[in-house]
C-alpha positions as CSV (number, residue, x, y, z in Angstrom):
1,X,120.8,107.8,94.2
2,X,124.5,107.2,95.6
3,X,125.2,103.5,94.9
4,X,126.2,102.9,99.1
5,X,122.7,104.6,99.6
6,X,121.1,102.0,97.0
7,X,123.3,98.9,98.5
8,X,121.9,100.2,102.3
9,X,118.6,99.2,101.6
10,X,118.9,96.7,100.0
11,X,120.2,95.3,102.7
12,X,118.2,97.1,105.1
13,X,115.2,95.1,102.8
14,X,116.5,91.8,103.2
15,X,117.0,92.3,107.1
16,X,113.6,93.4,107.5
17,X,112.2,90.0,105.3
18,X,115.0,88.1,107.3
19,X,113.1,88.8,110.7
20,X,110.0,88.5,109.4
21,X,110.8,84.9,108.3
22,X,112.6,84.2,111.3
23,X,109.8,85.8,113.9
24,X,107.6,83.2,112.1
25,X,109.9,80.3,112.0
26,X,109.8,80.4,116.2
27,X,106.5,81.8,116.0
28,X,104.2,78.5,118.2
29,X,101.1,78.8,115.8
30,X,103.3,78.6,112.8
31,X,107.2,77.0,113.3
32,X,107.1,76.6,116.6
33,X,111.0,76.7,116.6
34,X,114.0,78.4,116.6
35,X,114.0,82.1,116.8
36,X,110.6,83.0,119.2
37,X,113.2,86.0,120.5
38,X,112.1,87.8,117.2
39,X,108.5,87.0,116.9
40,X,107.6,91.0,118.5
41,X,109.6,92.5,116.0
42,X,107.6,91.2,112.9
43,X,105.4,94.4,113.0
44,X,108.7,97.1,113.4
45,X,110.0,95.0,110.0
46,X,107.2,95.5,108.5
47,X,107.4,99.4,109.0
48,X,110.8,99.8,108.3
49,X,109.4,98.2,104.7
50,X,107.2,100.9,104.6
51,X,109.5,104.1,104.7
52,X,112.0,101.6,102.2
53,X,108.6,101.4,100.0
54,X,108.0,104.9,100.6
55,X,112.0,106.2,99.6
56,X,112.3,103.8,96.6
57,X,109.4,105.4,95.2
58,X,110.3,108.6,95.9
59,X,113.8,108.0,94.0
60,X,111.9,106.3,90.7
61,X,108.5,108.8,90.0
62,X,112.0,111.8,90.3
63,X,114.5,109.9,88.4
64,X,112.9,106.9,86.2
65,X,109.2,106.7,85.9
66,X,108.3,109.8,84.4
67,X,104.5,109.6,83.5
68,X,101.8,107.9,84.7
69,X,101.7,104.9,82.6
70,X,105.2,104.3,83.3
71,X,104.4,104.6,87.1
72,X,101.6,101.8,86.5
73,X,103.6,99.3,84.4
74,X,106.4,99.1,87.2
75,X,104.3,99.2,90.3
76,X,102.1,96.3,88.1
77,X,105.3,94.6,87.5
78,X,106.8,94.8,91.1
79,X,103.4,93.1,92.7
80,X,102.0,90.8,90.4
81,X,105.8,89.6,89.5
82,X,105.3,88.2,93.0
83,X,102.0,87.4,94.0
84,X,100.7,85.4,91.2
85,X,103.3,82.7,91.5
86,X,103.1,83.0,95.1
87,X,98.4,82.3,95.4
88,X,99.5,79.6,92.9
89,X,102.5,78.2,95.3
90,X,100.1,78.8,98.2
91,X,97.0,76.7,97.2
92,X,99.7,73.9,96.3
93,X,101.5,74.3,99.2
94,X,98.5,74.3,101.7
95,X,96.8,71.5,99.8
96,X,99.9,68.9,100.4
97,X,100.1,70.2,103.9
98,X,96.5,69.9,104.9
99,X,96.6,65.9,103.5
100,X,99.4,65.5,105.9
101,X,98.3,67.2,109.1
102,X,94.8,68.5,108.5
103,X,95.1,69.8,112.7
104,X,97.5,72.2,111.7
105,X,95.7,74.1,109.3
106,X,93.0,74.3,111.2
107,X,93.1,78.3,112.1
108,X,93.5,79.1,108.0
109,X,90.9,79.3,105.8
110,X,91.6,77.8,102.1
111,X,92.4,79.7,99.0
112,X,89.6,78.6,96.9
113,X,87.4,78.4,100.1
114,X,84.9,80.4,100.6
115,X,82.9,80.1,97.0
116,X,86.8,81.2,95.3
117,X,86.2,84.4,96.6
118,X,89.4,84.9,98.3
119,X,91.5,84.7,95.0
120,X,89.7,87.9,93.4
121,X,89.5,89.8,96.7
122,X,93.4,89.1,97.0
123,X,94.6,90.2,93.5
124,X,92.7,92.7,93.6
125,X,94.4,93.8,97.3
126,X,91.1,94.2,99.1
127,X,92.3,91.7,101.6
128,X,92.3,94.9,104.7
129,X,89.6,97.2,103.5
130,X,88.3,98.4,106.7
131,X,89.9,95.6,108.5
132,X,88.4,92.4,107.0
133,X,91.9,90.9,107.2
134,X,91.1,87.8,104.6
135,X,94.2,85.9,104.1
136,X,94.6,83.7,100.9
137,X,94.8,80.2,102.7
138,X,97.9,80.5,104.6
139,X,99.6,82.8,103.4
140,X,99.8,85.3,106.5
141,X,102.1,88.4,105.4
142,X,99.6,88.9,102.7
143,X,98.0,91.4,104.1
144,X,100.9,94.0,103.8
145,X,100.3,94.4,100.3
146,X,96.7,95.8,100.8
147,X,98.4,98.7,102.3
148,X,101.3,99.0,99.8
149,X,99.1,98.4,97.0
150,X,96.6,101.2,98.8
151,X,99.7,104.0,99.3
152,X,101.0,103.1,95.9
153,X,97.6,104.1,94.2
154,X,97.2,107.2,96.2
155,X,101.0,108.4,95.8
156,X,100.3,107.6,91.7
157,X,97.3,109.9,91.3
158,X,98.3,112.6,93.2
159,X,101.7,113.0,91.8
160,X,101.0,112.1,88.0
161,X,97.2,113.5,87.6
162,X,95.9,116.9,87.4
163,X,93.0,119.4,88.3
164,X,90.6,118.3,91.0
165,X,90.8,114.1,90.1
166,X,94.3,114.2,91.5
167,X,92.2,115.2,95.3
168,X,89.1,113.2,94.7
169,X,90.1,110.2,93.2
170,X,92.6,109.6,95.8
171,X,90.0,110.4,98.5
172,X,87.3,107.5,97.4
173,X,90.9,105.0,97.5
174,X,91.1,106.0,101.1
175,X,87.7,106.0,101.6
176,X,87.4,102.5,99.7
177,X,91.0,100.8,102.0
178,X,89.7,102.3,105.4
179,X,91.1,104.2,108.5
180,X,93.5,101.3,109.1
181,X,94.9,101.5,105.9
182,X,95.0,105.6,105.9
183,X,96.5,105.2,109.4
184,X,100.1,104.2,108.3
185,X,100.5,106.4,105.5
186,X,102.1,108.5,107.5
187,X,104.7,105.7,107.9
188,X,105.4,105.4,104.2
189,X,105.2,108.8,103.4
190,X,108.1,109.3,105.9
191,X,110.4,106.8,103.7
192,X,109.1,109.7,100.6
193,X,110.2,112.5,102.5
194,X,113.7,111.1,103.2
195,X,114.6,111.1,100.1
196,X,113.4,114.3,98.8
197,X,115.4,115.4,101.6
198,X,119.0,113.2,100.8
199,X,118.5,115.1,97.4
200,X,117.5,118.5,98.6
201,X,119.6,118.8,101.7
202,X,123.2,119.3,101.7
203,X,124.3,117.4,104.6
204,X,128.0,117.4,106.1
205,X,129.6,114.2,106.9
206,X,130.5,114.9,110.6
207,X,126.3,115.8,110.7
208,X,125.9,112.4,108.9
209,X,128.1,110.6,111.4
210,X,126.0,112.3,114.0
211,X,122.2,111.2,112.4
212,X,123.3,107.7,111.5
213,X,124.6,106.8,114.5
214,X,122.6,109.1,116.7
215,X,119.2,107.3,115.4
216,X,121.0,103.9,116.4
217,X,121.2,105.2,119.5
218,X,118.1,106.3,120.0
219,X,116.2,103.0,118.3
220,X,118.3,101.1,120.9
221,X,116.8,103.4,123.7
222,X,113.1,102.6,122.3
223,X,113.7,99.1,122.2
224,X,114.5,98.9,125.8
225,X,111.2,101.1,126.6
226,X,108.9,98.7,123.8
227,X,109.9,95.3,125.2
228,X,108.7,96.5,128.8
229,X,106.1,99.4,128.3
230,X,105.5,99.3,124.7
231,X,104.2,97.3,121.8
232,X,107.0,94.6,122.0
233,X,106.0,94.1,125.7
234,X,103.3,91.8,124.1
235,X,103.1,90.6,120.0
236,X,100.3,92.7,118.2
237,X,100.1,92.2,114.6
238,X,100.6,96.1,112.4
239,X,97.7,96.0,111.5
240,X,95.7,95.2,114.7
241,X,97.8,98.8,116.5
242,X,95.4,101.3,117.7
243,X,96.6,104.7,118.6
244,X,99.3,104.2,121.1
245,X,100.8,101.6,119.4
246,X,101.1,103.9,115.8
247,X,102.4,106.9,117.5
248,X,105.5,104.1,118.4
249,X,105.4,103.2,114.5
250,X,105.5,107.1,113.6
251,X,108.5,107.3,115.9
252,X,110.3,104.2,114.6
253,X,109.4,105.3,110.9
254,X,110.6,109.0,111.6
255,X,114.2,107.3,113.6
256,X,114.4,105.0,110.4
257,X,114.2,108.0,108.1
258,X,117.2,109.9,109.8
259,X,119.6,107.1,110.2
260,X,119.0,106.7,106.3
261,X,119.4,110.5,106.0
262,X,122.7,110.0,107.9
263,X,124.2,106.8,105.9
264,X,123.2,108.8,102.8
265,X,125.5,111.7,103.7
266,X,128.5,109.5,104.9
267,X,127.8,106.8,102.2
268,X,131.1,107.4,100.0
269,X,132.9,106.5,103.2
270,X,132.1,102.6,102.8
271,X,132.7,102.9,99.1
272,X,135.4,100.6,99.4
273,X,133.6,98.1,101.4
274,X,130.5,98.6,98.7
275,X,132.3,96.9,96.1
276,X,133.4,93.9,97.5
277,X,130.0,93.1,99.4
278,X,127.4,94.6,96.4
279,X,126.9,90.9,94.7
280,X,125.6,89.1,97.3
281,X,123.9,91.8,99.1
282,X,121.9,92.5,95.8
283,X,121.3,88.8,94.9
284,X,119.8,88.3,98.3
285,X,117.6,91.5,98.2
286,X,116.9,90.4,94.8
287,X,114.8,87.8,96.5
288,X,113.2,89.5,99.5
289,X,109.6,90.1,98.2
290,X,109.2,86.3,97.6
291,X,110.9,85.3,101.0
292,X,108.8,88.2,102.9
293,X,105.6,86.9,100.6
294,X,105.6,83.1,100.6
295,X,107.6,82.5,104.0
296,X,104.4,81.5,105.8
297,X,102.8,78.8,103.6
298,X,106.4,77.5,103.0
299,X,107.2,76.6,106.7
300,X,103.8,75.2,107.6
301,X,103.9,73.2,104.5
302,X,107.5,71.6,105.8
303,X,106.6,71.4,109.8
304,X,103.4,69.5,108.6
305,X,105.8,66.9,106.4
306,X,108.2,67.1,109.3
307,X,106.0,66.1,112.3
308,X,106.5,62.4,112.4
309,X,110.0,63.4,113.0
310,X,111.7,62.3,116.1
311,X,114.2,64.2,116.6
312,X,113.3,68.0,117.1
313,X,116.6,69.4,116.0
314,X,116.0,67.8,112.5
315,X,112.7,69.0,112.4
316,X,113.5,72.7,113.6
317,X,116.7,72.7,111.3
318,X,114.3,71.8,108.5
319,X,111.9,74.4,109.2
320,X,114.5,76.8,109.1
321,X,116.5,76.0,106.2
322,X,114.3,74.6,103.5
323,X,112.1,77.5,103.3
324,X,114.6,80.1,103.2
325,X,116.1,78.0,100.7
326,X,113.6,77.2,98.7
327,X,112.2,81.4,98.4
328,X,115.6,81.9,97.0
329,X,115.3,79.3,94.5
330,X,111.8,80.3,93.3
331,X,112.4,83.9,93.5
332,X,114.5,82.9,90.2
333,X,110.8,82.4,88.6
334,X,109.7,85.7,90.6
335,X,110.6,89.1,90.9
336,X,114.1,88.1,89.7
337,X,111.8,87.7,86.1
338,X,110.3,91.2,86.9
339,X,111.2,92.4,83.4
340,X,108.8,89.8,81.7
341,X,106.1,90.6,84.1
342,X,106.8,94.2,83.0
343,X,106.7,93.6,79.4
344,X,103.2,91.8,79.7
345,X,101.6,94.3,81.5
346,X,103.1,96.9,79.4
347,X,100.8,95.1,76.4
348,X,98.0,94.9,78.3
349,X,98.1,98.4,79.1
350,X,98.5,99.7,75.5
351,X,95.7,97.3,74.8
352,X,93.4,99.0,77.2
353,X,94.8,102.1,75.9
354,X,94.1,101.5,72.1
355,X,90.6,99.9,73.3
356,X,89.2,103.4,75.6
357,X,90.4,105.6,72.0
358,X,88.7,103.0,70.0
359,X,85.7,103.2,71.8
360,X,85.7,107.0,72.7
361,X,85.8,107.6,68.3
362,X,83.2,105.3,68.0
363,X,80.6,107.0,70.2
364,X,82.1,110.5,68.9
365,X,80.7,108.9,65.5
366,X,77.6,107.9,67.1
367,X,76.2,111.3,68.4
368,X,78.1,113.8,65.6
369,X,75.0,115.1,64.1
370,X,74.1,114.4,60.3
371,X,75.4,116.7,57.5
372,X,73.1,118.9,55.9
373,X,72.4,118.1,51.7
374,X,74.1,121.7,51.1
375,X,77.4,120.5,53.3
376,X,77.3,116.9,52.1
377,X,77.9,118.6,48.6
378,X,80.4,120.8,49.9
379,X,77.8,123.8,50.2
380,X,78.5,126.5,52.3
């Protein structure tokens, strides 16, 4: 992958966690401050994650991770990197915040509520399986990952297994995640075909030019029609979109995918540019997942501390800045420490490896049937 083309989504990424935060921030059942103007466009950030989800992987499972187990080990590494430290921050978080203003909590169920249930059903990312939408306490852009955990599985199986397993295991995944789910794979396979097609496709630059800014154009033009005809005419969470709503996320998905197919072909133009912005571009996409992730729990947590505040532009300012902050600063214990994640599940894999061949010789021993007095004596 071109490094302008690598250094394009990541800041595409970042811009797409950066609404997110912000739509919530000004959102009234969350912030209730600054930035309500963005609120709508939580769900188009959250597809334009999808066809980045969908491109990076089809980048690594071509260029890096060339077997199965590697494929497992990095996805492993990439999630739980995250969302360990994140249900742990989340219980904390919502446990001060619920001491302080108990009222405010009042529309999110607890972590460990529910008999602990939640905890299981969200590691295991069976948060949206055919639309239960159970959120671990407050932690409200959880239920993403039940779809990215869902299209990572399906992708994984059909592109590193063979014979029949690679069709049916993949089936009973859908099956198991639902027609929500199955809906916006579309989406993310979109971000997959873009990149098979920056590799495969030789692309001119004045054609470049003319996709890149040509999709701009034409995301501009269905803004205008979403905020009064569309899905931004009124907030609707992704997952809640039924049919008219995802043929607008195919559309934005497919528009996303050319204007990346366009920046890929005129990429070496901003070469120049690249390396004087790369550092912070990457640092700041280097923490995305955790700001996307833990956003939520980390501005009710601060509006709850912040209500006996006076003065609303303290309070609001607050809201804004020490969350953002503060993802940054843990994202240091996060995905920025991805490699130890990967190492650790790495060993647990060649465990469970080393265990299955263990136990498969055993019950090979088990049933192989006796030998014969004449073979035992080496007999014919």
């Amino acid at each position: 992958m071109r490094r302008e083309t690598s250094l394009y989504l990541d800041a595409a990424r970042f811009l797409a966690a950066f609404v997110v935060f912000i739509g919530h921030v000004g959102s009234g059942s969350i912030g209730g401050g600054l930035g309500w103007q963005l609120t709508p466009y939580g769900a188009p950030a959250v597809v334009i994650f999808f066809v980045l989800s969908g491109f990076v992987i089809g980048y690594v499972s071509h260029e890096r991770e060339k077997s199965g187990r590697d494929y497992v080990i990095a996805r492993g590494a990439r999630l739980y990197s995250v969302i360990v430290p994140t249900l742990v921050l989340t219980a904390l978080l919502d446990y001060v915040g619920t001491l302080v203003s108990p009222s405010l909590y009042a529309t999110w169920s607890p972590l460990l509520g529910s008999g602990g249930w939640h905890l299981p059903v969200s590691l295991l990312f069976l948060n949206e399986t055919w639309g239960a939408h159970i959120l671990p306490g407050s932690n409200g852009a959880y239920w993403s990952l039940s779809y990215e955990a869902a299209y990572y599985a399906i992708f994984g199986l059909v592109f590193y297994l063979r014979g029949i397993t690679r069709i049916l295991v993949p089936v009973a995944i859908a099956l198991v995640a639902g027609p929500q789910i199955v809906a916006l794979l579309p989406v993310w396979l979109t971000g997959w075909a873009a990149y098979h097609a920056c590799t495969r496709w030789t692309i001119g630059r004045r054609l470049g030019w003319l996709l890149f800014f040509g999709s701009i154009i034409v995301a501009i033009g269905a803004d205008f029609w979403a905020r009064r005809y569309g899905m931004l005419a009124g907030f609707q969470a992704l997952f809640d979109h039924g049919p008219a709503e995802l043929a607008q996320d195919y559309v934005l998905g497919l528009i996303f995918a050319v204007n990346l197919l366009g920046f890929n072909a005129i990429g070496p133009v901003f070469s120049g540019i690249v390396q004087r912005i790369s550092a912070p571009i990457r640092w700041l996409s280097g923490a995305t997942f955790t700001l996307y992730l833990l956003h939520v729990p980390l501005v009710l947590c601060v509006r709850a501390l912040f209500q006996a505040v006076e003065s609303s532009v303290i309070s609001e300012a607050a809201i804004l800045v020490i969350p953002f902050v503060g993802a940054l600063a843990i994202a240091h214990v996060t995905e920025r420490k991805k490699n130890v994640w990967k190492q650790l599940i790495e060993r647990m894999v060649i465990l469970i490896t080393s265990s299955t061949v263990t136990m498969r010789r055993g019950t090979a021993l088990r049933t192989e049937p006796p030998l014969s007095p004449a073979r035992a004596e080496g007999g014919d």
